[in-house]
N, C-alpha and C positions, 0 to 999 in steps of 0.2 A: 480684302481691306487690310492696308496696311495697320499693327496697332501698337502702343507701346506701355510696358510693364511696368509699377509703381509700387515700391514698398514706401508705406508712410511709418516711420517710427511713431511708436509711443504717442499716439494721436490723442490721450484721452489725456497728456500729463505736458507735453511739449507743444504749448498753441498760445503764445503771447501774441498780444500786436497782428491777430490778423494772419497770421502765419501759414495759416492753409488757403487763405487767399493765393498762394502761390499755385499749390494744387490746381484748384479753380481756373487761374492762367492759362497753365499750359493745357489742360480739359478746352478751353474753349480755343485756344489759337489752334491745337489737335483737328479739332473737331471741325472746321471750318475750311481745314486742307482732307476733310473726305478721312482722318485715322482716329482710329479709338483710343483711348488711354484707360485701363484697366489700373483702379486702385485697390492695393492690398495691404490692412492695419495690421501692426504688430503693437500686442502691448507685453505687460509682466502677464504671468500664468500663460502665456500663448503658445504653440505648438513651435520651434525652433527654425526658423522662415528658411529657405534657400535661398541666400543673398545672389548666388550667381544666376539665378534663374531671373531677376529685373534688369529692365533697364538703365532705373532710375532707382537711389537710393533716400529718402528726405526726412530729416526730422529738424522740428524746429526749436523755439527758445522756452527755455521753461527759469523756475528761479531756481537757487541752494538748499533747499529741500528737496525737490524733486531731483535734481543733479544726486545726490545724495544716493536717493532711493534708486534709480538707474543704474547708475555707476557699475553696480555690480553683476547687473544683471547684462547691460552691455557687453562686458568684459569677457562673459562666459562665448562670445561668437568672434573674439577679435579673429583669431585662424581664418574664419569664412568670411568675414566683412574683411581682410587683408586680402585674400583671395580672389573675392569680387572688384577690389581695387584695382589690382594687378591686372586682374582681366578686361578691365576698362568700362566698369560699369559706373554710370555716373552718380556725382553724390553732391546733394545740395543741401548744406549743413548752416543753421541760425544759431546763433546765439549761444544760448546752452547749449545745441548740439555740435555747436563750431569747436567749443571750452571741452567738452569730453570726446573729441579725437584726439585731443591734443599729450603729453605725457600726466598733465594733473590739474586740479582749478583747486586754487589755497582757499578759503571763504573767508570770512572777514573776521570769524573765530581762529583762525589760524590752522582748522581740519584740512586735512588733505583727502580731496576725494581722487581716486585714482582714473587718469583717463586712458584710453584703448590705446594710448604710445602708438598708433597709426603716423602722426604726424609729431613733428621735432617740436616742437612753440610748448609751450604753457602760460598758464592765467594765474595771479595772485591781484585776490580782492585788497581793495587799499581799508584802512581801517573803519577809517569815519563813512559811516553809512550810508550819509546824507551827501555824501560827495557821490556823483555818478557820470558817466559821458553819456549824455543826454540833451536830443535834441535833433535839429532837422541834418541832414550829413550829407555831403556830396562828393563822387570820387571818380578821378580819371582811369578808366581803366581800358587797359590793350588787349582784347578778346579773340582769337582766332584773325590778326594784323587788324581789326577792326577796334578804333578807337572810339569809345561813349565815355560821356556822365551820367555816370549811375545815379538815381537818387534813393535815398533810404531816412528811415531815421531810426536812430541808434540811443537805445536806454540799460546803459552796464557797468556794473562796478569793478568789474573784473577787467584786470588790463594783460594782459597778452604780450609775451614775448618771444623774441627768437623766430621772428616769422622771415622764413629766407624769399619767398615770392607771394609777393603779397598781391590781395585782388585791386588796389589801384591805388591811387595816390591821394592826397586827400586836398580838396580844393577848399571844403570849408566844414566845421567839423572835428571830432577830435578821433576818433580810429581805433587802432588797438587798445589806446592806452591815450590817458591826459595831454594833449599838445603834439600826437603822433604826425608823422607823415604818410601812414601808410596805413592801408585799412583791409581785414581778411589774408587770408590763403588761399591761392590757385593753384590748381596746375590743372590740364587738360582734361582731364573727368573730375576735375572738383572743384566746388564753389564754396567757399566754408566764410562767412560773413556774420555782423551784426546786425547788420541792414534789413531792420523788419519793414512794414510797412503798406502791404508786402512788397519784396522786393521787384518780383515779376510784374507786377501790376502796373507800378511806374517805370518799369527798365522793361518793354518790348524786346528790343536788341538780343538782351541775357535770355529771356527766354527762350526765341529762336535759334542761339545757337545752340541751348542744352537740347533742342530739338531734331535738331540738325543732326547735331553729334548722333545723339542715342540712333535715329534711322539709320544712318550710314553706318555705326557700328552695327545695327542689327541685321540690315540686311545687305551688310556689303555691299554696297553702289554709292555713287553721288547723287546727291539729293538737292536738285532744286527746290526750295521752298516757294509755295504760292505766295504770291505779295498780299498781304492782307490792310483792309481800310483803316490805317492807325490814324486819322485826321485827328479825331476826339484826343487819344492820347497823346499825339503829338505834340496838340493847343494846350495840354494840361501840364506837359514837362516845358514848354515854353514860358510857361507863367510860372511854374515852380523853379526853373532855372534863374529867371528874371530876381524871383523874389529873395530865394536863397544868398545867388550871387551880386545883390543887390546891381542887376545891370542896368544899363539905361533902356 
């Protein structure tokens, strides 16, 4: 039995909005092609993971205290979690964990928490508190030549910059940052997003290819994927597409 490896960051501190709901996704589309998915939590005090030994990297959104309290404990693995990058292991990053790949996330005190400088972008919180990008969010995005709308919904003060390929375009929605065009960071083993919701749950597509991907890097072959009964989730991005993009 084919099966595939899962580090969950920080699972007891990064879990907004449903966020292991994405877990849960890929566990059951896994599961339903005949392959297992072995999950393995990482938290503070925990024994120093092998990032190259998954296949899957995932942690999700948490607020500025808990950013805070990570931050530094993250930091101590960037050598291995850059390692694990290079080597093409994949990483599905929300929110707060999208904000601490990045070089730093300012908070709204003006603290600089420092992030794993993995990736070029940063985030500075805007002052007033009560301003947020929040709300239902939709994004065109180009996935392995395969074009979807993503749907998610996005709740963040933190606006993000310098993002050179981003994970799609925004159809409705504000994205990085207040009035953006553009929303997340891609590249080929990475999804780094605000798109809670979860993400997987309403975006079928995104999860089969992080699916795809992870097999075919594991066991070097091409991987047909079983077609699986999306009817239900189909009917439900239909009516969420309709309603978002107010279509007729």
């Amino acid at each position: 039995m084919k099966e595939i490896k899962l580090l969950y960051l920080y699972a007891d501190m990064l879990e907004l909005y449903g966020d292991y709901g994405n877990i849960q996704v890929l566990k059951y589309r896994l599961e339903k092609r005949g392959i297992k998915l072995i999950v393995d939590k990482y938290s503070l005090e925990d024994n120093e993971p092998d990032f190259n030994s998954y296949d899957i990297i995932f942690a999700g959104g948490g607020a500025d205290k808990e950013q805070s309290i990570l931050s530094n404990d993250l930091i101590r693995y960037k050598k291995n979690i850059k390692t694990a990058l290079n080597n093409g292991v994949f990483f599905l990053l929300i929110c707060g964990a999208y904000q601490l790949f990045g070089k730093y996330y300012k908070d709204v005190d003006g603290n600089i928490i420092p992030g794993l400088e993995i990736f070029d972008y940063y985030t500075e919180a805007i002052e007033d508190r009560k301003k947020r990008c929040i709300g239902n969010i939709i994004i065109k995005s180009k996935i392995n030549d395969i074009e979807t709308e993503v749907i998610g919904f996005e709740n963040h003060g933190g606006q993000t910059y310098n993002i050179k390929t981003p994970f799609g375009k925004i159809l409705t929605g504000n994205g990085n940052k207040f009035g953006d065009i553009e929303e997340g960071y891609l590249e080929k083993n990475v999804i780094a997003t605000y798109l809670h919701g979860p993400l997987l749950a309403k975006n079928p597509v995104i999860a089969d290819y992080i699916i795809k991907y992870c097999l075919e890097r594991k066991y070097k072959e091409q991987i047909e994927l079983e077609r699986l009964d999306d009817t239900f989730e189909e009917k439900c991005r239909e009516q969420l597409l309709k309603e978002f993009l107010n279509k007729n």
